[in-house]
TORPA-4810 file (N, C-alpha, C, O; in nm, 3 decimals):
<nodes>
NODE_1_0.083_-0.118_0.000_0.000_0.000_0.000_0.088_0.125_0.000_0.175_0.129_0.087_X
NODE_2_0.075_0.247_-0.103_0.109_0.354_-0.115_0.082_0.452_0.011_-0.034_0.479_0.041_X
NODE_3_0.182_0.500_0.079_0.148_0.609_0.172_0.092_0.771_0.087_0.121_0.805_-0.028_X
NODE_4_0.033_0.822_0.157_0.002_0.934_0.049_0.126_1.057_0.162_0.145_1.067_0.284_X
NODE_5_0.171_1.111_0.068_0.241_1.272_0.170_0.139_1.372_0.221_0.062_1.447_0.163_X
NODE_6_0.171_1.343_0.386_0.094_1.483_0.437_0.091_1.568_0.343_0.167_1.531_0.254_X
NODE_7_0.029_1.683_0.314_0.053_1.851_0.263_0.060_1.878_0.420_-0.021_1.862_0.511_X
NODE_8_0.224_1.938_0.411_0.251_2.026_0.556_0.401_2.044_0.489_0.477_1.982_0.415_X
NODE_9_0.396_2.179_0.569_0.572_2.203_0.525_0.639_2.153_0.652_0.570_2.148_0.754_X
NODE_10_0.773_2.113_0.656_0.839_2.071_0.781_0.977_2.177_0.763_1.092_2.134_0.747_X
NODE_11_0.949_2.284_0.767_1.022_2.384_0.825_1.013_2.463_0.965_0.907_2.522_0.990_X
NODE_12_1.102_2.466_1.040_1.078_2.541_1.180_0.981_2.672_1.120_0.949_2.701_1.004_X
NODE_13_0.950_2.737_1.248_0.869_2.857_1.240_0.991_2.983_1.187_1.014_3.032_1.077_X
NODE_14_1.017_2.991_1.243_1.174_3.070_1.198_1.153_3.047_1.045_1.083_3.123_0.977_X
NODE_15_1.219_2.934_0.992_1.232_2.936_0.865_1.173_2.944_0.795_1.211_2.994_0.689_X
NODE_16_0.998_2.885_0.820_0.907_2.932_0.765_0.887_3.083_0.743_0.841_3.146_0.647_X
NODE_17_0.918_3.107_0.816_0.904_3.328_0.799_0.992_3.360_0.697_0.949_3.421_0.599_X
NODE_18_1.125_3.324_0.705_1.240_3.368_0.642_1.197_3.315_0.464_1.201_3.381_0.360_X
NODE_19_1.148_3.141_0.491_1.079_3.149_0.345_1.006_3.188_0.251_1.010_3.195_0.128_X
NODE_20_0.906_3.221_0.376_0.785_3.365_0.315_0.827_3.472_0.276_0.788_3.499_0.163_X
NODE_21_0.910_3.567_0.338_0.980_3.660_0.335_1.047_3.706_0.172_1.052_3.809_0.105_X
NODE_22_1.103_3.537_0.156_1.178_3.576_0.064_1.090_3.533_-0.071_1.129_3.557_-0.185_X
NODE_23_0.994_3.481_-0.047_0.904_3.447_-0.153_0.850_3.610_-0.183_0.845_3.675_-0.287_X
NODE_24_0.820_3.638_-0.065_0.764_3.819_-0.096_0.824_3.895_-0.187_0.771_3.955_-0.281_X
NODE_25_0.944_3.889_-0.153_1.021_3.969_-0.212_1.054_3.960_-0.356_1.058_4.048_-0.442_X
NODE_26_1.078_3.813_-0.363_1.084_3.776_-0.500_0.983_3.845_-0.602_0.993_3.931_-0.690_X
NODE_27_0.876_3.764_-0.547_0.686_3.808_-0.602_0.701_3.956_-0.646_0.708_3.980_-0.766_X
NODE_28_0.707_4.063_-0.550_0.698_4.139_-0.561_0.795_4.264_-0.664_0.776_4.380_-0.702_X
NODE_29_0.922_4.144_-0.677_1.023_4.236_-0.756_1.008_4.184_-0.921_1.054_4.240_-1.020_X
NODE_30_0.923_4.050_-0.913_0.977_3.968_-1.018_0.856_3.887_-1.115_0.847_3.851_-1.232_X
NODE_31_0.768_3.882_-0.985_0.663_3.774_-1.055_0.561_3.870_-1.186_0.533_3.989_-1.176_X
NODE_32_0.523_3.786_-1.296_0.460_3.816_-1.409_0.351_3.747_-1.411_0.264_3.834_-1.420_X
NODE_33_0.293_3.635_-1.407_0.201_3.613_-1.441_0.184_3.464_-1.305_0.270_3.379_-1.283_X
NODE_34_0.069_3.473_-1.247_0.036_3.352_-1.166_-0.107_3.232_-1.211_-0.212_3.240_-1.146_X
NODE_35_-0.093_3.132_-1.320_-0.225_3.052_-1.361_-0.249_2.941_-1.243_-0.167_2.859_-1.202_X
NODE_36_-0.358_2.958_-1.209_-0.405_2.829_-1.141_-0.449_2.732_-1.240_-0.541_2.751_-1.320_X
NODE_37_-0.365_2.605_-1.227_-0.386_2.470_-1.319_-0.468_2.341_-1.253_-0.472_2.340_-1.130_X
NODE_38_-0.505_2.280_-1.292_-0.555_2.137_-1.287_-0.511_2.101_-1.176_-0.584_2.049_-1.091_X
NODE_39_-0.358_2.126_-1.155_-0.290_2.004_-1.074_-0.218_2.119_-1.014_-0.115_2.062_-0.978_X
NODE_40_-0.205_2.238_-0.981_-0.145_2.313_-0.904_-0.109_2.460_-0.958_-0.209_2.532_-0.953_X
NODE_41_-0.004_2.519_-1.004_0.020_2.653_-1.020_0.147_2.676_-1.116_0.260_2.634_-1.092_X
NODE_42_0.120_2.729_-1.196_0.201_2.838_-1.320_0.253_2.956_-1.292_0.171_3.048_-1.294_X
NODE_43_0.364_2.983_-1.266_0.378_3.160_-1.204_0.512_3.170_-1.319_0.597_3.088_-1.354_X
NODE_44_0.491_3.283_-1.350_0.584_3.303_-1.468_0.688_3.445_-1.413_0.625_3.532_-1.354_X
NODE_45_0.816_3.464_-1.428_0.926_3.538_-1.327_0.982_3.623_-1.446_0.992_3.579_-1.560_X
NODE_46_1.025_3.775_-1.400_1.104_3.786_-1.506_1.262_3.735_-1.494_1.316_3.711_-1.386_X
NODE_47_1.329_3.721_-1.630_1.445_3.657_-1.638_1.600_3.661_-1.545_1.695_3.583_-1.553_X
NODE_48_1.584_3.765_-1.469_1.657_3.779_-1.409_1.688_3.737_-1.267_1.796_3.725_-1.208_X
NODE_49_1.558_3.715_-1.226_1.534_3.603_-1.119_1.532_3.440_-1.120_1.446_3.377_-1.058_X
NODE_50_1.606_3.394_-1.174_1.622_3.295_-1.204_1.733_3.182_-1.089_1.733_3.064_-1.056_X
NODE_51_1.809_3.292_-1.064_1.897_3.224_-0.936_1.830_3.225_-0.782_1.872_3.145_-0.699_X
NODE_52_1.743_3.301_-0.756_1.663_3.372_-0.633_1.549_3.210_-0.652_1.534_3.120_-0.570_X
NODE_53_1.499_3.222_-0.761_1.418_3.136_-0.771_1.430_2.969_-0.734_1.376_2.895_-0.652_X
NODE_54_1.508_2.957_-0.819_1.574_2.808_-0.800_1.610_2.744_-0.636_1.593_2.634_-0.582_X
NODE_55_1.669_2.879_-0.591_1.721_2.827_-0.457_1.571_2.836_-0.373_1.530_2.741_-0.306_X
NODE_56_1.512_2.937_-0.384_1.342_2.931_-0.335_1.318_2.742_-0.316_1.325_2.666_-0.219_X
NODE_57_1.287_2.726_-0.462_1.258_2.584_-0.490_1.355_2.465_-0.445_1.331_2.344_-0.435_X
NODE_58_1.432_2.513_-0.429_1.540_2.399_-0.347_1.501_2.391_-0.238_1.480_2.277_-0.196_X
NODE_59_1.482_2.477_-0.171_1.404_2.478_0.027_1.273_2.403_-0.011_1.260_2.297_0.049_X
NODE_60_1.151_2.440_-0.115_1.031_2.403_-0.108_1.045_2.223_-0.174_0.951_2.144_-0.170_X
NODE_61_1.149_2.199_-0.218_1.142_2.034_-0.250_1.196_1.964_-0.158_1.183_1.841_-0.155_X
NODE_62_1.237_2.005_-0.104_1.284_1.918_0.047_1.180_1.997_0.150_1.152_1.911_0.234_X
NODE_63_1.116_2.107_0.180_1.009_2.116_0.296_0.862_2.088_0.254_0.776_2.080_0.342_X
NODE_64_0.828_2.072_0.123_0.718_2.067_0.091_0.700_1.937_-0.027_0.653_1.951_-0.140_X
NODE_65_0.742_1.827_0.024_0.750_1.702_-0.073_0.625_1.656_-0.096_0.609_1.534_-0.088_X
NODE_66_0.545_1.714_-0.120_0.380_1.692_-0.131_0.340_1.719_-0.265_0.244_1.672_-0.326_X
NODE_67_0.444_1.816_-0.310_0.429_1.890_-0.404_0.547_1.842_-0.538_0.638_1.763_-0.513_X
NODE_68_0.533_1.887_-0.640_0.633_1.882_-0.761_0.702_2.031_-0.776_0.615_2.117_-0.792_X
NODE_69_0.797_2.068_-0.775_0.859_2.227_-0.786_0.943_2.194_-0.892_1.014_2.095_-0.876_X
NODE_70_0.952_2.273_-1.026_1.042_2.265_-1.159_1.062_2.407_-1.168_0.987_2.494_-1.123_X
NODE_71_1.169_2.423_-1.231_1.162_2.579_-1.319_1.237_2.498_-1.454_1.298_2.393_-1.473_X
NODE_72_1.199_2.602_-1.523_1.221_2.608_-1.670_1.246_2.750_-1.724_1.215_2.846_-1.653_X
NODE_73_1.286_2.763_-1.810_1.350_2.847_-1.895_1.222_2.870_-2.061_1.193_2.779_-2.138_X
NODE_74_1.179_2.994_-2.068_1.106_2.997_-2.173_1.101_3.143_-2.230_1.113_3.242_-2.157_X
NODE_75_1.083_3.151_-2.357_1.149_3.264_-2.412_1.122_3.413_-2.338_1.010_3.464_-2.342_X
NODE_76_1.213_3.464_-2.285_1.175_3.582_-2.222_1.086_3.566_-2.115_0.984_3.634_-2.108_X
NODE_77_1.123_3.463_-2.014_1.040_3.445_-1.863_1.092_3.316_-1.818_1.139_3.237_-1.900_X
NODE_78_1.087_3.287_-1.675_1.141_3.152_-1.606_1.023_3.120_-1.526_0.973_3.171_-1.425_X
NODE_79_0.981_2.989_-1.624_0.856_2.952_-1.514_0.874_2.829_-1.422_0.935_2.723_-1.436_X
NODE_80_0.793_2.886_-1.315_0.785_2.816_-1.241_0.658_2.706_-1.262_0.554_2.757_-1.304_X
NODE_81_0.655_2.577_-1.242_0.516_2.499_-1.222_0.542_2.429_-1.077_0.649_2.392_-1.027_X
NODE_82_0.412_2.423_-1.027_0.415_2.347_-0.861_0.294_2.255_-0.912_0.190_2.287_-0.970_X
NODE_83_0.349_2.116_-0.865_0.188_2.034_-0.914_0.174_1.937_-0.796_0.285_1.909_-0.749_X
NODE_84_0.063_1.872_-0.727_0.024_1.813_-0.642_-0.104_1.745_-0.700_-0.153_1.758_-0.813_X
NODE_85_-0.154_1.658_-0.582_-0.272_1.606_-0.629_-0.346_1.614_-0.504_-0.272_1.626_-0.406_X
NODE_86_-0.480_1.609_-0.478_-0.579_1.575_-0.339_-0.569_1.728_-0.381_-0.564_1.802_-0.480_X
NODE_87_-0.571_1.729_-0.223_-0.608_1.838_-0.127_-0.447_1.926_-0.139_-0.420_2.019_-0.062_X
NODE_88_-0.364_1.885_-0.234_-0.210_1.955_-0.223_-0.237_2.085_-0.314_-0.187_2.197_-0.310_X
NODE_89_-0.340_2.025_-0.400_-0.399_2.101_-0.523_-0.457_2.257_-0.475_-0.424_2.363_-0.528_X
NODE_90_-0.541_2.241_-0.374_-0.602_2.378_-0.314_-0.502_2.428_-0.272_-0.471_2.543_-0.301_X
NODE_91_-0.401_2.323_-0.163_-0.342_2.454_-0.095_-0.252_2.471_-0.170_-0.195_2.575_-0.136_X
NODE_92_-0.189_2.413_-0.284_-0.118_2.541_-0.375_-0.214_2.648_-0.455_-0.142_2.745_-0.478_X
NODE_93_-0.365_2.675_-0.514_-0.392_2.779_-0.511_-0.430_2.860_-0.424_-0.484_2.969_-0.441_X
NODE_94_-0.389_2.778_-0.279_-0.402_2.935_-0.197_-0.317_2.998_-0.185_-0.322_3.091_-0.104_X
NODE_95_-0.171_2.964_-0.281_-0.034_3.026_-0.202_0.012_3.133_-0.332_-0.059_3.140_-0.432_X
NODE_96_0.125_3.205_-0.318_0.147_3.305_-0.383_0.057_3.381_-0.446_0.053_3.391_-0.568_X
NODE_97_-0.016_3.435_-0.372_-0.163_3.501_-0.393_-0.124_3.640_-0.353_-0.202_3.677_-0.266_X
NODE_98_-0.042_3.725_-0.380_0.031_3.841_-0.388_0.130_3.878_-0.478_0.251_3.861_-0.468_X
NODE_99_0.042_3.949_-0.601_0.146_3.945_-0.733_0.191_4.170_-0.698_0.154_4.268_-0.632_X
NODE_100_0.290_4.126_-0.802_0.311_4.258_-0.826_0.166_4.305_-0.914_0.088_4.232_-0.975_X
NODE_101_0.161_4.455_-0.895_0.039_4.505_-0.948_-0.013_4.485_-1.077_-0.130_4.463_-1.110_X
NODE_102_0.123_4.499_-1.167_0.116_4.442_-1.322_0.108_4.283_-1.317_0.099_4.239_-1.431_X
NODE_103_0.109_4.195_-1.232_0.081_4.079_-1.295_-0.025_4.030_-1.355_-0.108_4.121_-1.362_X
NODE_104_-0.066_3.931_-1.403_-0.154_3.891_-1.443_-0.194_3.746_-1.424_-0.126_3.653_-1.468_X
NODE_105_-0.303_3.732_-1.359_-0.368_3.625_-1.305_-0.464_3.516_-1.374_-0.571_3.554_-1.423_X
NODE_106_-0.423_3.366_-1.379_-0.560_3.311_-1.500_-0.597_3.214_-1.406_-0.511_3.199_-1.320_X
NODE_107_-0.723_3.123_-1.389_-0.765_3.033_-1.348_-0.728_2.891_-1.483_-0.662_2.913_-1.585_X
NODE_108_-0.766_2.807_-1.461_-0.743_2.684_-1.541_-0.876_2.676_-1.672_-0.878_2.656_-1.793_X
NODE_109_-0.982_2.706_-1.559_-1.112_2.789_-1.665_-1.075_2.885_-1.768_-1.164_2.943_-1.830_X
NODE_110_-0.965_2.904_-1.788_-0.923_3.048_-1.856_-0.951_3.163_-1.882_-0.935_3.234_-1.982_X
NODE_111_-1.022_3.183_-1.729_-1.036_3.290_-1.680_-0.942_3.415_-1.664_-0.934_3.439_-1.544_X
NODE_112_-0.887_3.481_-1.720_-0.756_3.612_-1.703_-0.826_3.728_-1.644_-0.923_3.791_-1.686_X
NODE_113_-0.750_3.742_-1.530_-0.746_3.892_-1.456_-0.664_3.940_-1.439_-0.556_3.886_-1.464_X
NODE_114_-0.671_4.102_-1.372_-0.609_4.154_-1.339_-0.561_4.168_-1.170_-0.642_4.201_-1.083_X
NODE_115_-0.449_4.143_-1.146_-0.440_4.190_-1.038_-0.471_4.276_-0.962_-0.427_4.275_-0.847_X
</nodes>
């Protein structure tokens, strides 16, 4: 029998802040576009955040193994995809839910808003 992975991060409280923190910052200097998908979340970075990012995702694949964390490289943007299944699915669209003002937001419905 398959164990399923909690959804829980196993980072101290401390680090949890410091991870948020720096997710903020990122978001806020960098993020372009955030789609909620099927199976979790699309956030698209501009190119220059690409090292900030990666290491982001290095903490979240070892504290958040519930989840799938990739980046990729695509013309003129570095996306990020996070994919889960169950209940991993919601709580990644409840997360990075603070874009810069210009971003732009889609549901899987293909729904596009504005921030």
């Amino acid at each position: 029998m398959t164990r399923a992975t909690p959804v829980a991060c196993t980072l101290s409280s401390a680090g949890l802040a410091a991870q948020r923190k720096r997710w903020e910052q990122l978001i806020a200097r960098a993020m372009t576009e955030r789609a909620e998908t099927v199976v979790g979340l699309r956030i698209s970075f501009l190119p220059g955040a690409e090292d900030e990012l990666r290491a982001l995702v290095a903490v979240e694949t070892e504290c958040c193994a519930w989840a799938t964390w990739t980046v990729e490289q695509a013309t003129g943007t570095i996306v990020l995809h996070v994919r889960s299944t169950a209940d991993g699915v919601g709580a990644l669209h409840n997360m990075f839910t603070t874009p810069r003002p210009e971003c732009r937001q889609s549901r899987a419905d293909g729904d596009l808003r504005r921030a």
